[in-house]
C-alpha positions in Angstrom: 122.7 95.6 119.6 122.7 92.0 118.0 120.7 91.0 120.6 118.1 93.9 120.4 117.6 93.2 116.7 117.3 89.4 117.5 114.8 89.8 120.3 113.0 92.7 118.2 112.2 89.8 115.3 108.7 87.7 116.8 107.3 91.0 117.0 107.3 91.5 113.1 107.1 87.4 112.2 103.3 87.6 113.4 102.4 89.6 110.3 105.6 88.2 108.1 104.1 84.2 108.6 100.8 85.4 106.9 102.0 87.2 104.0 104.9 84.3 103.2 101.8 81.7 103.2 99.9 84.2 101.1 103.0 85.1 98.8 104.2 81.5 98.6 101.2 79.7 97.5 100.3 81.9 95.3 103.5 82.1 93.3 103.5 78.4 93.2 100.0 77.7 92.2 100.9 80.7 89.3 103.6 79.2 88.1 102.3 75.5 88.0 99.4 76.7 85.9 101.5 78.6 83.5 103.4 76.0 82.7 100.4 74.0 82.6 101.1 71.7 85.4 97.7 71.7 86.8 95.7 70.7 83.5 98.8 67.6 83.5 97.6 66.7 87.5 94.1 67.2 85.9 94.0 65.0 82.8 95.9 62.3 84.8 93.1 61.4 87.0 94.5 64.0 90.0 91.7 65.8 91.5 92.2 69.1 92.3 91.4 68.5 96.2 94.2 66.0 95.9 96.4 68.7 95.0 95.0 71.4 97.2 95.5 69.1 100.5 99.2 69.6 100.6 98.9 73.3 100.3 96.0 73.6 103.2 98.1 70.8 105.7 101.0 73.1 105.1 99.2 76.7 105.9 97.3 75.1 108.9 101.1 74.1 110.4 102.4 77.8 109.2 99.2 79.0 111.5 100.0 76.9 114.5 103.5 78.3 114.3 102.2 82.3 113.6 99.9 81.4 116.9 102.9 79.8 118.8 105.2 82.8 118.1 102.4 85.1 119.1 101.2 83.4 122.4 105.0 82.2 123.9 107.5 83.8 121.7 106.4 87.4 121.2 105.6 87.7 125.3 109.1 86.6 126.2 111.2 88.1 123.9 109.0 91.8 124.5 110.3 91.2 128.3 114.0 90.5 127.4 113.7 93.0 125.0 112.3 95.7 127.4 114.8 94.4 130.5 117.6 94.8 127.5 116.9 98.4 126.0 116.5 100.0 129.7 120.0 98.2 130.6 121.3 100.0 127.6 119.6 103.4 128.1 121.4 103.7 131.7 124.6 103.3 130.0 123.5 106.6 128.1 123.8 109.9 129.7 120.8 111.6 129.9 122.2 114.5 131.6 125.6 115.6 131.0 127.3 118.7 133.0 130.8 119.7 131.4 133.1 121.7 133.6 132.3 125.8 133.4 129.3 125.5 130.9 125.6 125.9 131.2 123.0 123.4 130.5 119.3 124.4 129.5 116.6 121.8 129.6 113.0 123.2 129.4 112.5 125.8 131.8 115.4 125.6 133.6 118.7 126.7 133.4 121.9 125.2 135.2 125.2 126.7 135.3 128.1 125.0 137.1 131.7 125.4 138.0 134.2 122.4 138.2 132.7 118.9 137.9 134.1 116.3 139.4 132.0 112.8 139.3 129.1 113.5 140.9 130.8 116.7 142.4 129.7 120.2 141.4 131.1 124.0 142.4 129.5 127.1 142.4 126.1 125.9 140.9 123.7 128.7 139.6 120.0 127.0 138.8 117.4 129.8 136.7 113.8 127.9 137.2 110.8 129.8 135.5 108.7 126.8 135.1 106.1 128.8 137.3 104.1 131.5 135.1 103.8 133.2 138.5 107.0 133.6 139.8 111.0 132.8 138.9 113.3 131.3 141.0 117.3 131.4 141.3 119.7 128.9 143.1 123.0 129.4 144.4 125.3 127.5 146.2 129.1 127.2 145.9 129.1 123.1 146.5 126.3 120.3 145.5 126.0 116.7 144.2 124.1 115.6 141.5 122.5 111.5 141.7 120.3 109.4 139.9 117.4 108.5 141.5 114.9 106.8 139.4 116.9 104.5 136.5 113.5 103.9 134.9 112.2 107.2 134.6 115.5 109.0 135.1 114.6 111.3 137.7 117.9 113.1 139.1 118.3 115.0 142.7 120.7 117.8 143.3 121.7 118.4 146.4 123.0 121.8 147.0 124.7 122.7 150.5 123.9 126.1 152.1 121.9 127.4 148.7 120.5 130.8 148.7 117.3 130.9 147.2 115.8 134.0 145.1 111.9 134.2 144.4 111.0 137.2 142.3 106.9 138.1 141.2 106.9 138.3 137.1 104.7 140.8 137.4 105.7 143.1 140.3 109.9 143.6 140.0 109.7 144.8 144.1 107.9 141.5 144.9 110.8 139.6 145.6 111.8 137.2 148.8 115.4 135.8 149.9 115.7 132.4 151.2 118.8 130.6 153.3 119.0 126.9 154.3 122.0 124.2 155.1 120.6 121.8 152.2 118.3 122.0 149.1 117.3 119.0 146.7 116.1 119.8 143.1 114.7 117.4 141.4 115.4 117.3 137.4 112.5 115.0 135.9 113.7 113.4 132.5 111.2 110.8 132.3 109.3 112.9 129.2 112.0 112.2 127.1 113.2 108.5 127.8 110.7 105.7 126.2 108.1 104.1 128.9 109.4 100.3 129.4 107.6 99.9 132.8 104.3 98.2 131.2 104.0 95.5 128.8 101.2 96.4 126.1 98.2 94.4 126.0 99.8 93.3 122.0 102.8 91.5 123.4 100.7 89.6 126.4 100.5 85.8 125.9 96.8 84.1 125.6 96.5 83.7 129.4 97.3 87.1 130.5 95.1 88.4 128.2 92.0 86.1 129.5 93.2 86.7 132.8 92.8 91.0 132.4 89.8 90.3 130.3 87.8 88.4 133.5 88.9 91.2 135.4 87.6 94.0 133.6 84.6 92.0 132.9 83.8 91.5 136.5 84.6 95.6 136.9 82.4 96.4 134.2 79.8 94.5 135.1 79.5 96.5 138.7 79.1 99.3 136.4 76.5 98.2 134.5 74.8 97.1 137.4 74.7 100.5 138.8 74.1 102.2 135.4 70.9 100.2 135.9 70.3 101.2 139.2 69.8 104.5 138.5 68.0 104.0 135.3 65.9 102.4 137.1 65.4 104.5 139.8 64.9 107.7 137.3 62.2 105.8 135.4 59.9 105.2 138.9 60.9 109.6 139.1 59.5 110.0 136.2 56.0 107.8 136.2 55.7 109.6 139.8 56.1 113.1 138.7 53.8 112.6 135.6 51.1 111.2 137.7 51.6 114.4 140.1 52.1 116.8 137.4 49.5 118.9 138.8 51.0 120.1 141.8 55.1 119.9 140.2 57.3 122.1 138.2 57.0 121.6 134.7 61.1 122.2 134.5 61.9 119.5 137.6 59.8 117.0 134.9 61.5 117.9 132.4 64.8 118.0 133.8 64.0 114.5 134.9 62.8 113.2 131.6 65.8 115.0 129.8 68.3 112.6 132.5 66.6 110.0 131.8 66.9 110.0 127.8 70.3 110.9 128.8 71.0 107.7 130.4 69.1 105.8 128.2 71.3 106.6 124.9 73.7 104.1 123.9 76.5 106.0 123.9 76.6 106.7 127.5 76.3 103.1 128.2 78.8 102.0 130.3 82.0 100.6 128.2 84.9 99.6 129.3 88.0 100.5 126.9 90.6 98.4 128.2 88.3 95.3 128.6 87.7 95.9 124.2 91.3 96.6 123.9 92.3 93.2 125.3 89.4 91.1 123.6 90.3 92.7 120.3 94.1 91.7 121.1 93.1 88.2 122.0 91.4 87.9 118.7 93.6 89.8 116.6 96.4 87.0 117.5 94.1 83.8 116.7 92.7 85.6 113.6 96.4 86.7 112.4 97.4 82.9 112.7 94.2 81.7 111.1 94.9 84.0 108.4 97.7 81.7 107.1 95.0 79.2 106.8 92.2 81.6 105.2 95.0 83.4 102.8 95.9 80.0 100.9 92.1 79.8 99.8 92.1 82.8 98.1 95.4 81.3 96.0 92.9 78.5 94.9 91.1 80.2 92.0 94.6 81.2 90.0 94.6 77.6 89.0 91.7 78.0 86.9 93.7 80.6 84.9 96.8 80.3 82.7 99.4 83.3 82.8 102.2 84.2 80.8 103.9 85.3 84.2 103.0 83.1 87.3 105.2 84.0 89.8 105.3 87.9 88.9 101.5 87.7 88.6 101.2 85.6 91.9 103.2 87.7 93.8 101.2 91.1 92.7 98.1 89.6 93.3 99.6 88.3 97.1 100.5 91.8 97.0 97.0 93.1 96.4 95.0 90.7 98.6 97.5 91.4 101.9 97.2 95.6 101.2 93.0 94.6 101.2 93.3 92.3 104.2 95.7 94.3 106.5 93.0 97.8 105.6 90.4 96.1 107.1 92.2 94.6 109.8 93.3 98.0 110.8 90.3 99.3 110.2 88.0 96.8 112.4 90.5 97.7 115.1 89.6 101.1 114.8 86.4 100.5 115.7 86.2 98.3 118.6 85.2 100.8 120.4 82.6 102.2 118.6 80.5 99.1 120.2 79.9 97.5 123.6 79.5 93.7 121.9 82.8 91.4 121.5 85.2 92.8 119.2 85.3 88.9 118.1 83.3 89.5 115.1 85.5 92.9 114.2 88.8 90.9 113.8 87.7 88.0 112.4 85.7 89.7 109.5 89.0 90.0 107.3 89.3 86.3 107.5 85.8 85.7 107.2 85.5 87.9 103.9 88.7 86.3 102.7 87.3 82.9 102.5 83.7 83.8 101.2 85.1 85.8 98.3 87.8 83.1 97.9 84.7 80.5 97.7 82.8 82.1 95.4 85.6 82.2 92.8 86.5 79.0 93.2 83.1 77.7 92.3 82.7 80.8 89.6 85.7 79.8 87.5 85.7 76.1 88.1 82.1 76.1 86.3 
């Protein structure tokens, strides 16, 4: 469990690097102008770019660390992390028979004699997953393995079953089966996290590029096409109008309606995965940047004295990383909402960050 929390920690320090930057400088550049440090750096010749450069050198290494946890760190530890958490989950039974009980999971109902290991007597199995029809297992011996580790699918072999299929809605509908061996399968893999795929969030920088040339390549075959047949409507059309005379009104029409049809941006071919991977790609360079970008906005507190300067620099780090993280969010919402690069969608944060942080700086400095 150590280990789960340890390998569990890169996947929170890409948003925790931003907001220490953020909280740090602005506590510091707080308290130095409460206690009226800056106007003593000021009236002894110290420019205030003088003072600012130590800050910025320090946020620009803080963002090559954020990137380098994000592109190397995160990837590997969500692999040893996934490789560790299914290793534990087989240690957990999923399915449990005690001796003379009953177990119901879903729609089905098992009822068992003696177990012994993997060893069952006189196994009774009630399936009504079928609206259709119910169906009831016997057999007085069977063995129960686990097939699937990954997505915990069990068989049960039961030896010489007798097999019962009644009609739910006609009671003399019923059919009686015999055989020397019957597997059941018991699918779990509903209720056990999915660990076989890595999400497109915890891929390093050269996976991601790697999907996103794919996908472009794909996407582009479907744009090609979507052409195609624009295309190919379009010379319908200009024929069909120029022989309106002797066609059906309602085949023009129909042809006209496809064509608007095809020519309305939203069915414009878009590929979701391909915006899902650029967005991630940018999301991590624009979450490092941001310990960069954040440091700016800590500028303009010099300009003001507090009575408070940490407590007031940390509520206003508070305030600026609820603003940036809502429209972070909120540009990642709506990547797909357009076919362009999400590029400019995940940068904007930072991009607003720094103008506004700009504007104050030259506002209050004047």
């Amino acid at each position: 469990m150590i280990k789960i929390v340890i390998l569990a920690i890169p996947q929170f320090l890409l948003y925790t690097f931003p907001f220490a930057s953020l909280s740090g400088a602005s506590m510091v550049i707080s308290d130095l102008s409460s206690s009226n440090e800056i106007l003593a750096l000021r009236s002894l010749g110290i420019s205030m770019k003088k003072t600012y450069t130590s800050i910025i050198l320090i946020s620009i290494l803080l963002s090559g660390i954020t990137f380098t946890v994000a592109d190397i760190l995160l990837p590997y530890s969500a692999i040893q992390y996934q490789q560790l958490y299914r290793f534990l989950l087989t240690k957990m039974p999923s399915l449990e028979l005690d001796s003379n009980s009953s177990t119901t999971f879903g729609s089905v109902v098992i009822s068992n004699g003696m177990v012994d290991g993997e060893n069952i007597d006189d196994v009774v199995i009630f399936d009504t997953k079928n609206n259709q029809s119910s169906q009831i297992i016997t057999a007085a011996h069977g063995k129960l393995h686990l097939i699937d580790i990954q997505n915990y699918i069990y068989s049960l072999e039961l030896f010489e079953p007798s097999v019962i299929t009644t009609d739910n809605k006609d009671a003399n509908n019923w059919t009686l089966s015999n055989s020397s061996k019957v597997v059941f399968y018991l699918d779990f893999s509903s209720q056990v996290p999915s660990l076989t795929s890595t999400p497109p969030s915890n891929l390093s920088t050269i996976d991601l590029l790697t999907k996103i040339k794919r996908n472009t390549v794909q996407l582009q075959k479907t744009v090609d096409d979507w052409i195609d047949d624009s295309n190919n409507l379009e010379i319908s059309l200009a024929k069909a109008n120029d022989e309106v005379i002797s066609n059906n009104y309602v085949d023009v029409l129909k042809i006209d309606n496809d064509y608007y049809d095809l020519q309305n941006n939203e069915n414009r071919p878009i590929d979701f995965y391909l915006q899902y991977y650029r967005a991630e790609l940018n999301k991590k360079m624009a979450l490092s940047a941001a310990c960069f970008f954040f440091v700016f906005m800590t500028f303009p507190l010099s300009f003001i004295k507090f009575k408070h300067g940490k407590l007031v620099g940390f509520a206003t780090s508070m305030l600026i990383a609820v603003f940036y993280w809502y429209m972070l969010f909120f540009a990642q919402l709506k990547i797909f909402d357009f076919t362009v690069n999400p590029l400019f969608l995940m940068w904007a944060p930072n991009a607003i960050i720094f103008t506004i942080s700009l504007i104050l700086i030259k506002v209050w400095r004047n």
